[in-house]
C-alpha positions in Angstrom: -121.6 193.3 165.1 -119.4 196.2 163.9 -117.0 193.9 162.1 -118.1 191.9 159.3 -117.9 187.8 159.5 -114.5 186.4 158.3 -116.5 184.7 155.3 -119.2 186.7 154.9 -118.4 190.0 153.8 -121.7 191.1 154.1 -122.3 190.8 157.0 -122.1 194.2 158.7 -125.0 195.8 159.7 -124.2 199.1 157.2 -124.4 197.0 154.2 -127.4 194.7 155.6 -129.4 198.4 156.0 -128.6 199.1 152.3 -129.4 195.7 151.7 -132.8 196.0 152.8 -133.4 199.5 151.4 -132.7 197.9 148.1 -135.4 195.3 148.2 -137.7 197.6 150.1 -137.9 195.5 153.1 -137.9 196.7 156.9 -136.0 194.2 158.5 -134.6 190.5 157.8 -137.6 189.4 160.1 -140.1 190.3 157.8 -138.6 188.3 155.2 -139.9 185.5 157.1 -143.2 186.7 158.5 -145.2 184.5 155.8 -143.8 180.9 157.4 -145.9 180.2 160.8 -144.1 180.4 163.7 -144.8 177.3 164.8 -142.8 176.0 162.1 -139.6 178.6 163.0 -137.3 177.3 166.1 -137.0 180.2 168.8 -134.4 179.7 170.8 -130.2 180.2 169.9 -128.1 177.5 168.5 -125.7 176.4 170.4 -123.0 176.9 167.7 -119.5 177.5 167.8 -117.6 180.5 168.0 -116.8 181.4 164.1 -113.2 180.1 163.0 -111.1 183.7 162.5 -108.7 182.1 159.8 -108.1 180.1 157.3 -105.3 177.8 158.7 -107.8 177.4 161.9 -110.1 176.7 159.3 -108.3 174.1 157.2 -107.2 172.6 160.8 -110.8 172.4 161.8 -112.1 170.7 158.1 -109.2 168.0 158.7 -110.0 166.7 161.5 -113.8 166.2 160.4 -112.5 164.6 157.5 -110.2 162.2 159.4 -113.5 160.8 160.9 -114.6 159.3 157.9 -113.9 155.4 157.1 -113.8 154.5 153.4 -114.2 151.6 151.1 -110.2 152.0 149.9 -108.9 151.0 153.6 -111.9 148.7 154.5 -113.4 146.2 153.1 -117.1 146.4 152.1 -120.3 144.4 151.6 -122.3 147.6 152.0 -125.1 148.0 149.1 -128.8 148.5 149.2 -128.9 151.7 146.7 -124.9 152.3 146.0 -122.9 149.6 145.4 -118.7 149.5 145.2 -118.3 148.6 141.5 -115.2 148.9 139.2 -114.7 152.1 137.4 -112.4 152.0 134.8 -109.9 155.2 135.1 -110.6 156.3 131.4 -114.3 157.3 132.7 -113.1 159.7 135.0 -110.4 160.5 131.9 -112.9 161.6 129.6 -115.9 162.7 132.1 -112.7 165.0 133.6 -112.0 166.4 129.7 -111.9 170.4 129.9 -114.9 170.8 127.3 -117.1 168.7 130.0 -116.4 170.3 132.7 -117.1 173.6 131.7 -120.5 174.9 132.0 -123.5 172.8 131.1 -124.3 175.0 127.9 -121.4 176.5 125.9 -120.7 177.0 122.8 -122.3 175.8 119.5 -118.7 173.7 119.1 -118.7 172.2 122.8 -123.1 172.1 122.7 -122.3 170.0 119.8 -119.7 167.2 121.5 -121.5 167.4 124.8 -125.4 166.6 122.9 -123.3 163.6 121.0 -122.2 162.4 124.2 -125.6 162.5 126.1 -127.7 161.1 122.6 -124.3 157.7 123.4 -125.8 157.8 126.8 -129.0 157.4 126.0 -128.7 155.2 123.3 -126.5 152.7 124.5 -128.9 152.3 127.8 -131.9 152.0 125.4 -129.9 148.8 124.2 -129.6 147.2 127.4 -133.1 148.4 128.8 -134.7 147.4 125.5 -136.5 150.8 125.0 -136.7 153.0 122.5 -136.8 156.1 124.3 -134.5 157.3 127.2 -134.3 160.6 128.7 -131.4 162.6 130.0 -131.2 161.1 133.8 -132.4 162.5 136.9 -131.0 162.8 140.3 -131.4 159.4 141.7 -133.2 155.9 141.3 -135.7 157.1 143.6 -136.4 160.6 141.9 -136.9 158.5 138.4 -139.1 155.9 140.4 -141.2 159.1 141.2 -141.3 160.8 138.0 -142.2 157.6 136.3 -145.4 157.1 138.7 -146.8 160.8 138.0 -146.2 160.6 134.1 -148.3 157.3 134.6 -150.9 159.1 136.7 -151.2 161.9 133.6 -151.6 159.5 131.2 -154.8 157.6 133.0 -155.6 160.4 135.4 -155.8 157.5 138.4 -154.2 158.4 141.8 -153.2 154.9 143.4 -150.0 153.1 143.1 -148.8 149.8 144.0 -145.5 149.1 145.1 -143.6 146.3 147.0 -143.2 145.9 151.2 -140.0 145.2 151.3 -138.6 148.3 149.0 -135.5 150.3 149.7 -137.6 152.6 152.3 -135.3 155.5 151.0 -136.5 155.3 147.5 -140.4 154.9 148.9 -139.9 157.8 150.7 -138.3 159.6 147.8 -141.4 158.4 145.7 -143.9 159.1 148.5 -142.8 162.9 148.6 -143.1 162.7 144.9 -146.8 161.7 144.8 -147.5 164.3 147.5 -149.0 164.5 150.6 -152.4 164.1 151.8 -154.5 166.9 151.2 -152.6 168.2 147.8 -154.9 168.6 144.8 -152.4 166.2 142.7 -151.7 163.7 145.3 -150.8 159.8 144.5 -152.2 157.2 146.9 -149.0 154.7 147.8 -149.6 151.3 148.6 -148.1 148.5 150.1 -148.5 145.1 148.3 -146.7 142.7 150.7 -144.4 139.7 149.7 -144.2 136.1 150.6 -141.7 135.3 153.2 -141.3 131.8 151.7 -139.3 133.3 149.0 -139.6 137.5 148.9 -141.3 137.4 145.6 -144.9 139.6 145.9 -147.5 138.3 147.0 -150.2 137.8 144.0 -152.9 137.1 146.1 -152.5 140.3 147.9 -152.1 142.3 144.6 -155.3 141.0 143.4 -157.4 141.8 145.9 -155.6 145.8 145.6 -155.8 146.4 141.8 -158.6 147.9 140.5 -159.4 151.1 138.2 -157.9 153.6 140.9 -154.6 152.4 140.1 -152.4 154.1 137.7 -149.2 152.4 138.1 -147.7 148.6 139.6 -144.3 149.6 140.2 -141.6 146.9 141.3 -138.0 146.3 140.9 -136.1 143.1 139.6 -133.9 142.5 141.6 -135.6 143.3 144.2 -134.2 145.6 147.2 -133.0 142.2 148.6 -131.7 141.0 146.0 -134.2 138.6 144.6 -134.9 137.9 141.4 -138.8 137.9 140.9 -139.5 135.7 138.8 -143.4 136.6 138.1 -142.7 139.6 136.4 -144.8 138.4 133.6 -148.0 137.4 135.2 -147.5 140.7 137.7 -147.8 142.7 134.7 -150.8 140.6 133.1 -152.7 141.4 136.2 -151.4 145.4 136.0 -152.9 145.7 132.3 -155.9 143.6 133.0 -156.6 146.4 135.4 -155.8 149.3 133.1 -152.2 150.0 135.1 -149.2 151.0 133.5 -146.4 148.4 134.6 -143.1 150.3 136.3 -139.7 148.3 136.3 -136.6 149.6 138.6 -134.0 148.1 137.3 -129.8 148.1 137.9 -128.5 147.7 134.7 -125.8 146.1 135.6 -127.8 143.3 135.7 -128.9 142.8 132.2 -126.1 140.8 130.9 -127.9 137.7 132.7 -131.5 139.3 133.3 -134.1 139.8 130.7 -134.7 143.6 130.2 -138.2 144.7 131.6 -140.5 145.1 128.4 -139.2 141.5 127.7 -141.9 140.7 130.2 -144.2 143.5 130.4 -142.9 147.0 131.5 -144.1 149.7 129.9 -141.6 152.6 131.6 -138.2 150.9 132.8 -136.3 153.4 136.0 -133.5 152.3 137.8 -129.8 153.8 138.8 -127.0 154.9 136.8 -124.5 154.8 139.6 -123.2 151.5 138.7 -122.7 152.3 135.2 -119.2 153.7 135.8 -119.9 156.2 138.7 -118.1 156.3 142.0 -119.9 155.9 145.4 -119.4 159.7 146.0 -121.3 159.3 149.5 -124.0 158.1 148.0 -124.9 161.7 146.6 -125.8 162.2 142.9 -126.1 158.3 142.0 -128.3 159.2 138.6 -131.1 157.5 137.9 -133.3 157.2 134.4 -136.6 156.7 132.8 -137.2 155.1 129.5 -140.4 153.4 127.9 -141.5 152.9 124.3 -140.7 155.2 121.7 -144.4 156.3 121.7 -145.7 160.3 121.4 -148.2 159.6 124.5 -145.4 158.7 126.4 -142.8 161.1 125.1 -145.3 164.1 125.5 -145.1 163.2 129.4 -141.3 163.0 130.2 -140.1 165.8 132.5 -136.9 165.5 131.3 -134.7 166.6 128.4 -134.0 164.6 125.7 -131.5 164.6 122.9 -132.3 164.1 119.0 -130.0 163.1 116.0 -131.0 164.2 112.5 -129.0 164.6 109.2 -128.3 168.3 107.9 -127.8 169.2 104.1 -124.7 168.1 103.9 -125.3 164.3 103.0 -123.3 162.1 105.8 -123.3 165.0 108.4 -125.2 164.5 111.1 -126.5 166.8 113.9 -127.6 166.5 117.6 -129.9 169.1 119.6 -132.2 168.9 122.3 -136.0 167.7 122.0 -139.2 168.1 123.8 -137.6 170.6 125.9 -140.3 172.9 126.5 -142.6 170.8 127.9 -139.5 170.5 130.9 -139.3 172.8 133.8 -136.6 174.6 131.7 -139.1 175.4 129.0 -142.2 175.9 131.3 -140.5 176.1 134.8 -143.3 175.2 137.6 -145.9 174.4 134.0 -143.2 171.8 133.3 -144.6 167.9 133.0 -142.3 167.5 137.2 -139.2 169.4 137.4 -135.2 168.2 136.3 -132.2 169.4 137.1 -128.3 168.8 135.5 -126.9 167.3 138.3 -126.0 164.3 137.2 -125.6 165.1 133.5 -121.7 165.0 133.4 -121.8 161.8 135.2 -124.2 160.4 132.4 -120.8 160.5 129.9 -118.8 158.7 132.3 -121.9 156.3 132.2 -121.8 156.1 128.2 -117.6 155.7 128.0 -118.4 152.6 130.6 -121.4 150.9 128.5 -118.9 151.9 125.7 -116.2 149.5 127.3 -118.4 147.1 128.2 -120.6 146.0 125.4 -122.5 142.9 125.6 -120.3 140.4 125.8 -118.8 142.5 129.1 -121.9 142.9 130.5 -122.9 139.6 130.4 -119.2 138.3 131.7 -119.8 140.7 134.7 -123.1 139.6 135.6 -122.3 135.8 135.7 -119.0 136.9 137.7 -121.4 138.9 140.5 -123.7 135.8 140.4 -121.1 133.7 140.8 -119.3 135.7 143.8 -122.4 136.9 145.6 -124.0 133.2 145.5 -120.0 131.5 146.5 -120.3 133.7 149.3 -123.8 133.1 150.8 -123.0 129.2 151.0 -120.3 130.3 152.4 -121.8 132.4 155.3 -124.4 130.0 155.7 -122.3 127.1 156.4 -121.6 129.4 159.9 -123.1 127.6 163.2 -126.3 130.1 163.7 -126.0 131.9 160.8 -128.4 131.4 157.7 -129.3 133.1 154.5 -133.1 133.9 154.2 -133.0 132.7 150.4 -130.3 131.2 149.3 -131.0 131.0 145.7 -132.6 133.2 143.1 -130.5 136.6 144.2 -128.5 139.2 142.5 -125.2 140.7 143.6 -127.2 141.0 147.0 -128.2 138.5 149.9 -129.7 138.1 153.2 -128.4 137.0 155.6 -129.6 136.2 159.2 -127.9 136.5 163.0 -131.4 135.8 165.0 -129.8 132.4 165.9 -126.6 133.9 167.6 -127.8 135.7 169.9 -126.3 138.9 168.3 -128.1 142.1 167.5 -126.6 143.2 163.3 -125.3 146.5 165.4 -123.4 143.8 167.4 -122.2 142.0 164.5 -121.3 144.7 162.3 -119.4 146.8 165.5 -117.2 144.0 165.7 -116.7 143.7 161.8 -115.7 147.7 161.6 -113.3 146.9 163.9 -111.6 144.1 161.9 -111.7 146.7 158.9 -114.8 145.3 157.2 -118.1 146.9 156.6 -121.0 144.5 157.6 -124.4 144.5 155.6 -126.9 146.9 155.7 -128.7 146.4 159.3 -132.7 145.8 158.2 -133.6 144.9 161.9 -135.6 148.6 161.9 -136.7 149.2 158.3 -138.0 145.7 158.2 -139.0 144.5 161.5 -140.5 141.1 160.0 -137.2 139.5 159.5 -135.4 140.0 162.6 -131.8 140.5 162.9 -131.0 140.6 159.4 -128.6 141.9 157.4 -128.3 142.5 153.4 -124.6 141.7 152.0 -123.4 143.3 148.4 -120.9 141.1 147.1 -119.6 142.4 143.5 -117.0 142.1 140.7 -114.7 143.8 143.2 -114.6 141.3 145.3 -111.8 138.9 144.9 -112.3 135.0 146.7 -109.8 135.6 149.4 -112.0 138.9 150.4 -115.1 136.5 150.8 -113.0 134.3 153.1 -112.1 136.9 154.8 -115.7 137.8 155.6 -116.4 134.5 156.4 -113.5 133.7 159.2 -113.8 136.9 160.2 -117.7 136.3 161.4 -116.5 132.8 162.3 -114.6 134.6 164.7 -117.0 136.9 165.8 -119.3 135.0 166.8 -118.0 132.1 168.6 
């Protein structure tokens, strides 16, 4: 190639030779020689010829993007991780401010506004969570779920952890990769405790017989990833501590307004998502997810992430924030660090803080009997449909499930002809949890007005004579 790629200017061989002169290196092969082979694909892709312009270019970008079907021209009962909530437009006002958008660490002036922001943030989800301590967020519910298990594992130095069957499979295997494979010298045993089909709460029989001085952590989430409520949160965590465990809630809290907060009944380290805290869907990319616990040094020595301080100066009335604890982070220590954080989410945690902000707890609490209310008007609706049923039809949050066995219809079937009619079905569990059959797991929110749940329901009524 004597002509270098439209948008990669580097890409002739001239500038590749210097390239490699410069680092010393004989050949872009060699650059690779330390990953097996057996791990490298031989043959040629089968790609496209390169686009020559950028009107073929633009052409090309639109007509992907014309594939996509959104949640503004359909409507949604799509959930199980990110869920359509409202976002009031002053979030994305003040999250969209100049002085935010600008690089993660500015000036003393912006440093200043932007540490005030992110101390909001974390104090403000302290109140609803009922901890003292909360760090900056991390990536995803999953990502805080896994950070949360190894800071548990350094405090005891044990290496099992048990978590529930039916969990988002997403977020175990976000937590799996975070306790490590087998073989790795700091690997985390995950295990499955299983839950009761009666009612999807866990199984405390079957947690019993697991628990014993191996275990670092019982993690679960209320509500569950189907939406139930579980109820034995207290005795589940009597049983953890008996054992020497520390107790791990995931938690949405969006919830809280009609849901105790986790330490209420034994947590000691509270996780769970940000996303519905004032954050679009965005594809389900970037959702934000936290970890608090106890304001407590043997807990705050273990946090991977940063965390913002207040403290008064000399000037009496002034007050200052700054970072804390931050060497102990991958950006103190890099690979040393107690796990490693990133920023990516950090701008969305002050679109988070303006919505707890707006909300406070009387709005919380208005919001979470509204979702009840909606979510719980809709399953009797949709069970009142000849050969449809909801699994549990009480003691769920925002989220329901809801089963076609009895019509003869696969959930692909169901929701093929729903997508059709402009309406995203429920999130098709046939494969991730085999045990249930054709089921499907409905996310009815705030958003959802009563003539959208009718909809839902004649629509299926249709479907499915």
């Amino acid at each position: 190639m004597t002509i270098a790629h439209p948008w990669m200017a580097n890409s002739v061989p001239a500038i590749k030779q210097a390239m490699l002169r410069e680092i010393g290196a004989p050949s872009i092969e060699a650059l690779f020689e330390q990953i097996p082979a057996e791990h490298r694909t031989a043959h040629d892709f089968a790609l496209p010829p390169a686009l020559r312009s950028e009107p073929e270019l633009r052409r090309h970008m639109l007509s992907l993007l014309r594939k996509n079907t959104s949640c503004e021209e359909n409507l949604s009962f799509l959930g199980a991780g990110i869920w359509q909530h409202h976002v009031p437009a002053i979030c994305d006002e003040i999250a969209g401010r100049s002085e935010f958008l600008t690089s993660v660490w500015g000036t003393a002036m912006s440093d200043h506004g932007r540490n005030q922001a992110w101390f909001e943030f974390a104090s403000q989800l302290g109140e609803l969570v009922a901890c003292d301590f909360v760090g900056l967020p991390v990536y995803s519910w999953g990502c805080a779920a896994g950070n949360a298990v190894r800071l548990a594992s350094r405090l005891n130095g044990r290496r099992r952890v048990l978590v529930p069957e039916w969990m988002d499979p997403e977020r175990l295997a976000v937590i799996r990769q975070y306790c490590e494979p087998e073989g790795m010298p700091n690997r985390i045993a995950v295990e499955l405790v299983a839950q009761r089909a009666a009612d999807g709460l866990i199984d405390l029989d079957d947690l019993r017989t697991k628990l014993n001085d191996g275990v670092t952590a019982v993690y679960f989430e209320n509500p569950g990833f189907l939406g139930i409520i579980e109820t034995q949160g207290a005795e589940i965590a009597r049983l953890a501590h008996a054992a020497g465990a520390e107790v791990i809630v995931g938690v949405d809290p969006i919830s809280l307004g009609v849901l105790a907060p986790p330490p209420d009944y034994g947590a000691d380290i509270v996780v769970g998502t940000t996303q519905t805290l004032g954050a679009h869907m965005s594809a389900g990319g970037g959702a934000g997810g936290f970890i608090a616990s106890r304001d407590e040094e043997r807990y705050a020595r273990e946090y991977p992430t940063l965390n913002i301080s207040i403290t008064t100066t000399r000037n009496p009335g002034e007050h200052g924030f700054a970072l804390s604890l931050s060497h102990q982070s991958s950006y103190g220590m890099r690979e040393q660090g107690k796990d490693w954080t990133g920023n990516s989410v950090y701008l969305t945690a002050i679109a988070n803080a303006v919505y707890m902000s707006l909300m406070g707890p009387e709005g919380f609490a208005e919001l979470g009997e509204l979702v009840l209310a909606r979510s719980h008007d809709a399953a009797r609706r949709l069970d009142a449909i000849p050969g449809v049923s909801v699994r549990w039809k009480s003691g769920f949050f925002r989220e329901f499930v809801v089963d076609f066995s009895a019509t003869g219809r696969s959930v692909a079937q169901v929701n093929a002809a729903l997508l059709k009619r402009g309406i995203f079905g429920g999130k098709d569990l046939s494969a991730d949890i085999p045990a249930l059959g054709q089921c499907a797991l409905f996310a009815v929110t705030e958003v959802h007005a009563p003539e959208d749940i009718a909809r839902l329901a004649t629509t299926l009524e249709e479907i499915l004579r």
